[in-house]
N, C-alpha and C positions, 0 to 999 in steps of 0.2 A: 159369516163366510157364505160366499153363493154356495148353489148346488147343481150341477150338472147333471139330465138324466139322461142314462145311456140304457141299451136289454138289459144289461145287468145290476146295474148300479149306482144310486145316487154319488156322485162325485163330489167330496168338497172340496175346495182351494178357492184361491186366491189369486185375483190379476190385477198387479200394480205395477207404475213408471208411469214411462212416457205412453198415453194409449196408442201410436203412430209410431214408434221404437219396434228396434227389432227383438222377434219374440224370442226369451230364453224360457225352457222350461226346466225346473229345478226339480229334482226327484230324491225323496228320502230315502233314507235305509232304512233297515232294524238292529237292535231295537231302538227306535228312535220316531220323531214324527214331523210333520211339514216345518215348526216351529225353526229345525237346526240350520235353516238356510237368514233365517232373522236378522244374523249379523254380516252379512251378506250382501243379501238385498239392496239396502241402500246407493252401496258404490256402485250396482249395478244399474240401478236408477238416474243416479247422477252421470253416467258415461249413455244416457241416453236409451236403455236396453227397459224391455217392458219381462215384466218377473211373472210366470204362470208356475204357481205352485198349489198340486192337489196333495190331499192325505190319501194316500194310496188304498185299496179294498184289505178290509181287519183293521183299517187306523184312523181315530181321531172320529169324524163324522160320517165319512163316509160308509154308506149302511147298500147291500145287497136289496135288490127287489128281487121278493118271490123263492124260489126256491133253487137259485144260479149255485153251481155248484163253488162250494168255497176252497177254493183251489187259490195257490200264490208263487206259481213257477215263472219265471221274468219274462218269458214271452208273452204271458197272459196279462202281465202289468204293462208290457209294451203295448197289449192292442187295447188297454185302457187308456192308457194316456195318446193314442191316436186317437180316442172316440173324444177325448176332452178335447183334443185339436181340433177336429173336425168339429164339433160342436159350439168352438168357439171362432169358427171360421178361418185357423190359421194354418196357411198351409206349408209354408216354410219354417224353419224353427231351429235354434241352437240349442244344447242341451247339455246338462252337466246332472250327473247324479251318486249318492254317496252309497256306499256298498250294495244291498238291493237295489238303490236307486242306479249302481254303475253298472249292474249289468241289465236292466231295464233300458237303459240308455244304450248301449251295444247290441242291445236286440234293436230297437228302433231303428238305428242307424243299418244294420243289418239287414231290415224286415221293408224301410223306405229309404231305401240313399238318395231317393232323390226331393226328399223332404226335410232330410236332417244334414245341416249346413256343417254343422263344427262341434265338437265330441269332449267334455270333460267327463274322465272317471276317478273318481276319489276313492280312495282306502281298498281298493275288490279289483284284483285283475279280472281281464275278460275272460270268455269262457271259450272265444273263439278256435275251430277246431276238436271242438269236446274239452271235457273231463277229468283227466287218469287220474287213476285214485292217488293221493298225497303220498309221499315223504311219511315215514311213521312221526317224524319231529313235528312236520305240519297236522297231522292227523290227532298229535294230542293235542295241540292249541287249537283244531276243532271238535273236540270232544261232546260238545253241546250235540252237534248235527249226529253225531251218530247214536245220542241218548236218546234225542229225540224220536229218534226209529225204532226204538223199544215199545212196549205198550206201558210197563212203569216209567220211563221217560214220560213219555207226551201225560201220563197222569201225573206227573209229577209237574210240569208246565201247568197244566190243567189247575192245579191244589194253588199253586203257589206264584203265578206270570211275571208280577210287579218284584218277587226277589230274584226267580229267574232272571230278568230282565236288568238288576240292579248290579250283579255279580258279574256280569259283561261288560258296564262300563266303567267298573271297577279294576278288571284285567287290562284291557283292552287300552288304556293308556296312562301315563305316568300318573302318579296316585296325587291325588288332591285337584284335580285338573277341571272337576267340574264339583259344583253345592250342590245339597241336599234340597233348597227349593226349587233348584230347576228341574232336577229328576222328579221329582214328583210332582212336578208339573206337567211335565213328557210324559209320564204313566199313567196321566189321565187318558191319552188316547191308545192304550194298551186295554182300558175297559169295555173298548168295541166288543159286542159280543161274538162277533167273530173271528179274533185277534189269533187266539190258537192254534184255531184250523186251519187260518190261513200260513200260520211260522210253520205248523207241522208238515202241509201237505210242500212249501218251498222247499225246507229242509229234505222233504223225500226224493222230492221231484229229482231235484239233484244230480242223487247218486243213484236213480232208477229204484229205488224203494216206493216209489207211488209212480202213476203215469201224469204225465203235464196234463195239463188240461187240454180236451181231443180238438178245442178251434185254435189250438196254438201248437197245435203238433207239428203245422208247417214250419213255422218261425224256430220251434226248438229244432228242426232236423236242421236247418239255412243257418243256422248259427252254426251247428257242428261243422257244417261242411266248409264252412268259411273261414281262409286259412289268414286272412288279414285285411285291414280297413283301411281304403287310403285318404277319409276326408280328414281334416286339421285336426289334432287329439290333442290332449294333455292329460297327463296323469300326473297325483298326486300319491304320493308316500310316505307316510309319517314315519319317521329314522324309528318311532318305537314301538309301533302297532304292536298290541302282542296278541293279536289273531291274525293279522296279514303282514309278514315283518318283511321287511326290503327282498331276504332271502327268496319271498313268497313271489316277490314279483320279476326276480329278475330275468323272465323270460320276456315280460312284455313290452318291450321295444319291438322286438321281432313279429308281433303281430300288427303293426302299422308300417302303412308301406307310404305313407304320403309325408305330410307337413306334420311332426311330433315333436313332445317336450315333457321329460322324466321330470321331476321335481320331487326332490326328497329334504322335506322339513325336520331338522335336527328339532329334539327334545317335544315331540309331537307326535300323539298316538295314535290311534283309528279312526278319528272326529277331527280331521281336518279346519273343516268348516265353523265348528263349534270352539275349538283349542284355537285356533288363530285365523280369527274371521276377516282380520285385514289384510294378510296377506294373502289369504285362499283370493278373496274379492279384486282383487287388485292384478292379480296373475289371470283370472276370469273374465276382465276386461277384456287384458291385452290378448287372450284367446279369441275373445267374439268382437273386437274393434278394432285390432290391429292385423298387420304384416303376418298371415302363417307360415310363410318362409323361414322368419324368425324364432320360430316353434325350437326346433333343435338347440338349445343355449351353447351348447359344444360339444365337442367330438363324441364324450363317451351319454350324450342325452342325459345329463345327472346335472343338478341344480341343488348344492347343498343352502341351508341358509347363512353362511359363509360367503359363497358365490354370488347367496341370491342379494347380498344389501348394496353393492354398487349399482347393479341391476335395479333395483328398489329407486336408488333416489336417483333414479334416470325418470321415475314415476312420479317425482315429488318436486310442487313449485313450491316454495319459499317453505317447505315443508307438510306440504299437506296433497296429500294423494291427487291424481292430475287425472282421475278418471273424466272429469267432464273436458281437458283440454285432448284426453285419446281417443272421445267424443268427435270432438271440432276434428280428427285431424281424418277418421275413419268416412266420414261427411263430404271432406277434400278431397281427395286419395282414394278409397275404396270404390271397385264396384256399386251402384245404385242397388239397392234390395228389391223387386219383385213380391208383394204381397197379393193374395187370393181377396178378391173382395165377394165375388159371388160366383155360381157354378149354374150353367143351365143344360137342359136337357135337348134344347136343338140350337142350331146354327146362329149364334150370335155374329150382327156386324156393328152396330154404330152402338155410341156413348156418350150420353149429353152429360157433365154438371151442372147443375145451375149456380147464382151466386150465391144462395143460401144452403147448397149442398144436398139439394135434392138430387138424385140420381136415377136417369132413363139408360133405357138401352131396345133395341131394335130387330126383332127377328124376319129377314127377309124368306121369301116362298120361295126357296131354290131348288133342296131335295125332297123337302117333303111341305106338307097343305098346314103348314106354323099355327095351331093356334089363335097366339098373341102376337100382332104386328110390332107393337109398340106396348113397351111396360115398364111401370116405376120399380125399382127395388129398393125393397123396403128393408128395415136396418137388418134383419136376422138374415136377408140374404133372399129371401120368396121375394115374386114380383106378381103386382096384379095389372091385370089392362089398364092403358092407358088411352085417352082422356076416360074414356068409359067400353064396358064390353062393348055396348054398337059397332063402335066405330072400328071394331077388332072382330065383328064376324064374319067378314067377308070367308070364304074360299073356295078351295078352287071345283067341289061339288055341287058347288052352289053359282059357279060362275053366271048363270040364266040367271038367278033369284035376286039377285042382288045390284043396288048399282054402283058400279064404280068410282062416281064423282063422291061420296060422302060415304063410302069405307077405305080402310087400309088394303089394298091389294098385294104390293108388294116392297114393303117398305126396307132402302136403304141406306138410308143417314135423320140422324136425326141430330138439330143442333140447339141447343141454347144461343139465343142471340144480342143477350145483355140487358135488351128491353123487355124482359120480362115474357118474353114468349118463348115457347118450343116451336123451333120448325121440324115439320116429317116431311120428305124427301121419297117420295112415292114413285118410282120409276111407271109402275105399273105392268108390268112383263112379267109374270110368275115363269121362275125357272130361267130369269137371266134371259128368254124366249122371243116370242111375239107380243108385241106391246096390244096391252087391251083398247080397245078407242074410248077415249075420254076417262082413262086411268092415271096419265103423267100430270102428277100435281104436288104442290107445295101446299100444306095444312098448318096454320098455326095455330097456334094452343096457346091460350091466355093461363099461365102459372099461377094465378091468382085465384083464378075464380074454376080454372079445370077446366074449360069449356073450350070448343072449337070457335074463334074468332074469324077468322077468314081460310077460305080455301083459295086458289091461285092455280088454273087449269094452264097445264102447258101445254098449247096447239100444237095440232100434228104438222105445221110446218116447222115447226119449232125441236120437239121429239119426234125426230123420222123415224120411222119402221125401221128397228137396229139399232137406235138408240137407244142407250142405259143411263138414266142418272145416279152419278154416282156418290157425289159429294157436295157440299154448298158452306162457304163463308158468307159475312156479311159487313158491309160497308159501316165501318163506326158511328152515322149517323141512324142507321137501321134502313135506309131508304134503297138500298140493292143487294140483290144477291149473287154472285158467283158460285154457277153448277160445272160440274166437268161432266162432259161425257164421253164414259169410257166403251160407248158401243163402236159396231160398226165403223162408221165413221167419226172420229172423235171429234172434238171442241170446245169450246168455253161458252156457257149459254148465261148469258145476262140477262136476269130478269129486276123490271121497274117493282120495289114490293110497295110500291101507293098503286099504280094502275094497273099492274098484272101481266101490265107488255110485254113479252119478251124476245130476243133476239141470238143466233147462231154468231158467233163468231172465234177466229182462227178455224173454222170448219174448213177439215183436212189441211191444215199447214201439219208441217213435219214434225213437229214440239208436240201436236196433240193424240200424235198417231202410234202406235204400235215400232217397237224398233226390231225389226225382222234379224239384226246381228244378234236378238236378247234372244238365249235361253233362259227360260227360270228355271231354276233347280232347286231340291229342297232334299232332306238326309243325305245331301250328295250325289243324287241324280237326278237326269231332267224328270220333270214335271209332265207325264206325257197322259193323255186317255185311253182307254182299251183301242180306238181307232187309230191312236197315232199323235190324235191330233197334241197340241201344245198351248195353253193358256194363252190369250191375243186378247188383251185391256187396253185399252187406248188411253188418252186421259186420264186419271183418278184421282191422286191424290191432290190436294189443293191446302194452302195456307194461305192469309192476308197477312201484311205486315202489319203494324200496332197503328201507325197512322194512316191505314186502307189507302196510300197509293202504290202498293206495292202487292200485283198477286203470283203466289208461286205455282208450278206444276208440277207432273212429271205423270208421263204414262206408268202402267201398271211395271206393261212389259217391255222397259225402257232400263236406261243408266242415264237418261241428263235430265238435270234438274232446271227449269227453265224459271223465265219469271217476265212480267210484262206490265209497265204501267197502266192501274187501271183506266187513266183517262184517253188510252188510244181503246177503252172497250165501249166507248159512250155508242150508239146506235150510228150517229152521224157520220163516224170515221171511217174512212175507205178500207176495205179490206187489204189493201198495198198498205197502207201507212199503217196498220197493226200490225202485220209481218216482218218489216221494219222494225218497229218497235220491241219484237221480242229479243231477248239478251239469254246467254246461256250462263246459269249461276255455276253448276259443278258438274260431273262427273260425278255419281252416285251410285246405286246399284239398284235391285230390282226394291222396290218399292209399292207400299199401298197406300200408309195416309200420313198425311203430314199435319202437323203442329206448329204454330206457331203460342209461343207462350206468352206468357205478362212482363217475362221479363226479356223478350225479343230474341228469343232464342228457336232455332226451327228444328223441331225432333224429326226424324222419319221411321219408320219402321222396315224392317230388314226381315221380309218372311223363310230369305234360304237361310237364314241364321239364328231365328229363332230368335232376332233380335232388335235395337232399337239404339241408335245412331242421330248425332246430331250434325249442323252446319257450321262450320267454323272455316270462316273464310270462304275458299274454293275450291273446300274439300268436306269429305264426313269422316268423322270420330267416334269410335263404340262408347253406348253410354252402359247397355246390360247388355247380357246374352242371357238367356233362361230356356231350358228344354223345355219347360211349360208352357213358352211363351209359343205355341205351334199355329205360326199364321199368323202374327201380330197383324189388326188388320186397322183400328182407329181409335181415335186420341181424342180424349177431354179434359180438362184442366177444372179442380178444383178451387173453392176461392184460398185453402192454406196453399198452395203453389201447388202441389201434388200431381200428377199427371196419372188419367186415368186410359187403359189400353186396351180393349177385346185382343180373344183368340179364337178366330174365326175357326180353324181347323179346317181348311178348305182345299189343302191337299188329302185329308182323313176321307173328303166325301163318298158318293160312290159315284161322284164325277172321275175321280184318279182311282178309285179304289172299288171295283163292283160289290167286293162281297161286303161294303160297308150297310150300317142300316140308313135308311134315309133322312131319321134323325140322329144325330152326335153331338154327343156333349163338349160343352164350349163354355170359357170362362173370361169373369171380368176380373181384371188385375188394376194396382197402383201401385206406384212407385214415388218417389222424391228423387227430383231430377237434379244434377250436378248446379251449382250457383258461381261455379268460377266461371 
């Protein structure tokens, strides 16, 4: 089993499925250990869902560094299992977990809603809203918890863990339900040696007989205070738990206010998961693959297994579980997923793939003196310079020092071009500003060998003073480029990449320009500067079609998406007969970069929305919307299809925003794009 090290604690679990599947994380209970999610797993695997299962702190492997206090109140399990998320780069995540594991899981969901997608709890209502002490009826079927608060209690734990431990899953549901080699297979992760401390100090935490532990005092106070959760839930009820019996839970519908589903399994005890692993799996699907509309089965949210088997072989093709066809259909149908692939600490804009899956990205000199112009990221998610630090030390204290034709100034796109090179895309204007002289340049980089192959100076007739480069495709034979610029006055700047020639054209036609009807707004108001002023991008985003004679545009701060045969761009052609030639595609909205993919499909990206929209026809379609997604600002294409997106966050700057810092953290995302 790997291990994850976090301040506290070496982590063990396990991450299996699809590695590119959406993450579920599986959370055990006590007494019990990772192993009971076993039967499980598979079906979840097969309906395409990647399985992240740790042994919780006191179980199985997982071992404490140092001297962390051993404490095990579920908010404290909840900011463990975010430090394994984060650590394993996942920022999004469904989750199901089995009594510690359910309320572990409702802390999380609590503590990050806008991390935790979709909610299964098994066998343990939530705790939402507090506490009150139990029913005397429910208070003797917890009898354990209040032994445990004794001092001969927990010495009695202490003497004897594995019979402790053995007497519970013995009550706890119909007798014969599970062998004698599996429990003492499970009891081997009870030998932690800090297995005890950790049941005694949960059991206290509790009922206030110990304090939670003091970095989770926030999370336990946000749980009390929260009176109900509306992302998709399902809860599970064994008809015969005999520590959490139907009686125990019939409050909790009333603590979900969104997409929910009661499910009470006749002749089935506390161990759902364990007691009947194809149904628990199969109902778990349909939570994280399908319709959550469909959460509620009817009126009174109660799913007996009576109820449940016409529902069942609604699951079942020729008789066998249809997890991989709820797979195909979530694929179809559902929302695109948004995954985190890496997280920086200033102003991300451009993202190259290559076709081997190397991965750049590009920090321009806007608000603050960047560093790293251009840098690879490497699989943990660090990035180091790219081609090499040289060519990444320009800045802007050093402006005198340095020269600007053979460093990075102010780089903002950078693309893979098929033929094995990276192009950088050098406006050369720190701060969006004054263009530096002999700054505006095209750099390529041979992917083979690392090295800088040719540089491509863009004359100042070519980059006016006001001009920004913004973006650049490239001709499928690799023999031209296509730049927008989205300064001052906008354009289409085509450059020869054998002779270096280049040339302005549509300069100032109306397709390149600025559309003074566009407001752009973002959280729902304009987009304005402490002076007033309002974002003015002329040109920007750019796509080629698959067979290069087709290029797209559309200004920043525009709604029409334009498009114009590349061969009215050849140098020869009169600036009349290119103006002619441009054709208006749709009706779009405020836009930054566009996509065209492998399978001829055109994305664009939707900053007042947080979101990312494709072309169909002579119109656009939402493909995601993600809160995370703040600024989606450019797109790269991986060789498995995958579409990769920055989030510039460039209404956070302390362009729109003063009291921001001048560096902000910005992240790179991926997603699987729709195929119909």
């Amino acid at each position: 089993m790997p291990i994850l090290t976090t301040d506290d604690l070496d982590i063990s679990y396990s991450d299996d499925g699809p590695a590119t599947g959406t993450p579920v994380l599986l959370i055990h209970g006590w007494p019990d250990d990772a192993s009971t999610w076993d039967g499980v797993r598979p079906a979840l695997h097969a309906a395409g869902l990647r399985t992240i299962v740790p042994s919780l702190r006191g179980s199985g492997a997982t071992r404490f560094r140092g001297d962390a206090p051993r404490t095990g109140n579920s908010a404290i399990l909840a900011m463990d299992a975010i430090a394994l998320m984060d650590g394993l780069g996942i920022d999004r995540f469904m989750v199901a977990g089995h009594d510690w594991g359910s309320n572990t899981a409702e802390a999380l969901a609590v503590g990050w809603p806008d991390r935790v997608e979709r909610l299964a709890m098994l066998a343990t209502p939530p705790r939402l809203g507090g506490m009150p002490t139990p029913p005397f009826e429910q208070a003797q079927r917890q009898w354990y918890h209040w032994f445990m608060a004794t001092g001969r209690g927990a010495q009695a734990v202490r003497d004897d863990r594995r019979g402790f431990a053995h007497l519970h899953w013995v009550n706890w549901a119909p007798r014969g339900w599970f062998d004698e080699d599996t429990f003492n297979r499970v009891a081997r992760s009870f030998a932690n040696p800090d297995w005890v401390d950790v049941t005694l100090h949960s059991y206290r935490a509790r009922w206030d007989e110990a304090a939670p532990d003091p970095r989770s005092a926030w999370l336990e106070q946000k749980v009390r205070e929260t009176k109900a959760l509306s992302l998709p839930t399902l809860y599970f009820q064994g008809a015969r738990d005999g520590v959490n019996p139907p009686t125990a839970a019939s409050a909790v519908p009333g603590k979900f206010a969104g997409p929910f589903g009661f499910v009470q399994l006749a002749n089935v005890g506390h161990f759902p998961q364990r007691e009947a692993p194809a149904i628990v799996a199969q109902l778990l699907v349909r939570l994280f693959n399908g319709d959550p509309q469909t959460l509620a089965f009817d009126s009174e949210r109660m799913m007996s297994m009576e109820k449940l088997k016409p529902w069942m072989a609604g699951l079942a093709v020729a008789g066998a579980v249809a997890a991989t066809a709820f797979g195909a259909a979530r694929a179809r149908n559902a929302p695109n997923r948004l995954s985190l692939v890496a997280r920086f600490d200033r102003q991300v804009t451009g993202v190259a793939i290559t076709a081997d899956g190397r991965r750049f990205v590009n920090f321009p000199r806007w608000t603050d003196d960047a560093p790293i112009s251009v840098a690879e990221v490497l699989a943990d998610g660090s990035i180091r310079p790219y081609p090499d630090a040289e060519w990444n030390s320009w800045r802007n204290e050093r402006a005198n020092e340095l020269s600007v034709s053979d460093h990075f100034v102010c780089v903002q796109s950078i693309v893979a071009d098929g033929q094995g090179h990276l192009w950088v895309l050098d406006p050369g204007a720190p701060g969006n500003e004054k263009i530096l002289e002999g700054a505006p340049k095209l750099v390529r980089i041979d992917l083979a060998t690392n090295r800088v192959s040719k540089v491509i100076p863009v004359p100042g007739d070519v980059a006016l003073q006001g001009t920004y480069l913004n973006d650049i495709r490239f001709s499928p034979d690799g023999r031209t480029g296509y730049i927008t610029d989205s300064g001052t006055r906008g354009a289409i700047i085509v450059v020869d990449l054998e002779t270096g020639q280049s040339h302005r054209a549509l300069d100032g036609h109306v397709s390149t320009q600025v559309d003074k009807t566009v407001t752009v707004t973002v959280d729902g108001k304009p987009l304005v500067r402490p002076d007033g002023r309002q974002p003015a991008f002329s040109a920007d985003g750019i796509a080629l079609s698959l067979d290069g004679e087709t290029l797209y545009y559309q200004a920043l701060t525009g709604k029409t998406l334009y498009s114009i045969a590349t061969g009215k761009l050849r140098p020869a052609v009169a600036e009349s007969e290119r103006a002619a030639a441009v054709r208006t595609v749709a009706t779009t909205h405020v836009a930054d970069g566009l996509w065209m993919s492998k399978r001829g499909t055109l994305y664009l990206t939707s900053p007042a929305d947080n979101a990312i929209t494709r072309l169909v026809g002579d119109r656009v379609e939402p493909v995601l919307n993600d809160s995370r997604l703040r600024w989606p600002d450019t797109f790269s294409e991986g060789p498995d299809g995958r579409l990769y997106v920055t989030a510039s966050h460039i209404q956070d700057t302390n362009w729109f925003n003063p009291a921001a810092s001048p560096s902000i953290r910005t992240e790179l995302f991926v997603f699987s794009p729709k195929t119909d």
